[in-house]
Every structure is written in C-alpha cells, then in structure tokens.
N, C-alpha and C positions, 0 to 999 in steps of 0.2 A: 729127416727131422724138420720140424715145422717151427717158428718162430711164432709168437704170436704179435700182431699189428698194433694191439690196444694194451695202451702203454696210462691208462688213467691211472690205474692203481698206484703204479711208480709217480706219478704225477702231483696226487694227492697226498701221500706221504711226504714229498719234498716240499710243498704248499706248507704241510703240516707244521715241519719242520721247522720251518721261515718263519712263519707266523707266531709262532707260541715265542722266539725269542724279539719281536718286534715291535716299536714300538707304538703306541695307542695311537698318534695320534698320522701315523699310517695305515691304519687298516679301514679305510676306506678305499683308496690304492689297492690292497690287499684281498679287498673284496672282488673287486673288479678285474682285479687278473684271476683270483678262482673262476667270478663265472665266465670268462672269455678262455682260458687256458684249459682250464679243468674239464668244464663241459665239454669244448668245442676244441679237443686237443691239437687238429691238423691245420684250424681255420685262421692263419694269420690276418686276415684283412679284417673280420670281428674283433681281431684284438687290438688294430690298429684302429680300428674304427671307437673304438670305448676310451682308446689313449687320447683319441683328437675332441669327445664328447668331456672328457676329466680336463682335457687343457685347455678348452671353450670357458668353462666355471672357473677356474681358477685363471683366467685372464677378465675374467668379470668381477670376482671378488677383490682382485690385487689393486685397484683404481683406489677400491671405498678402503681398504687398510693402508693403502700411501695415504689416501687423505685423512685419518687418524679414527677413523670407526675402529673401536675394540671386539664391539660384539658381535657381528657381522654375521650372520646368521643364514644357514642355506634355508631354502623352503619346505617347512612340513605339513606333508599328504596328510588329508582326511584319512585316512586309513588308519594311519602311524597316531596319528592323535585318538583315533577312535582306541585301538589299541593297548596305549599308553593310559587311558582312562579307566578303560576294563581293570585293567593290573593294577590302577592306583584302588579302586573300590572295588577289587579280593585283597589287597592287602589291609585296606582298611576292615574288610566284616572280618576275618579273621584275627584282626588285633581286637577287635569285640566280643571276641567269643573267648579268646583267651585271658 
C-alpha cells in the first residue's frame, strides 16, 4: 500500500474551513498563509519568510496609529486601481441600460 505525499487537498479544505468563520479584518494574514502553506506545502522558510515581510508593515504602520493617524492606508498598485475602475464603469453602463 502506498500513501500518497501531497497532502494539498487536505490542506485547502482546512484553509477552507478557518477562513469562512474569520474574521474580515484577518484575511489578509489569511491570504498569505494560503499562498505560502497551500501552494508551497513542504516549504517552511517561504512561510517564514511572508511572516517577517507582514511583520516588517505592520511595525511600520504601528508608529503613524500611536501617533493618532486613523486612516492609515497601505499602498495601492496601479493594477488594483486600474481594476477597481474597470468594475466601477461595468457597473455603471449596466445601471444605464437597466
């Protein structure tokens, strides 16, 4: 009898699992153990490596929220705003047509 090595499947169920009862304003956390766990099931130092990149920003953002910045805002990619554009003008021609 053979076992099988590739253990994603069970991986991403458990992922699954975690996520749908968590809450919002973790899943970014959440994002970044998928791609480092999930993808890269075996690769511990990837996953360490994404833990020390998340705890780099958030020792950067924690200065400007001690000092009373509410809105403190990560950086967004041209992509993500290109993106974000596209969607906002389909949802606008289609509230036009209806």
């Amino acid at each position: 009898m053979v076992l099988s090595l590739d253990r994603s499947h069970d991986l991403e169920e458990a992922y699954n699992a975690v996520a749908d009862g968590m809450d919002y304003r973790l899943m970014p956390l959440a994002n970044t153990l998928e791609s480092t766990s999930v993808v890269h099931p075996a690769n511990i130092w990837k996953f360490l490596e994404e833990i020390r990149a998340e705890e780099h920003v958030f020792h950067q953002l924690l200065p400007q929220v001690r000092a009373g910045y509410i809105n403190v805002k990560q950086p967004v990619y041209k992509k993500y705003k290109m993106c974000q554009r596209w969607l906002h003008n389909v949802s606008e021609s289609y509230k036009e047509r209806c």
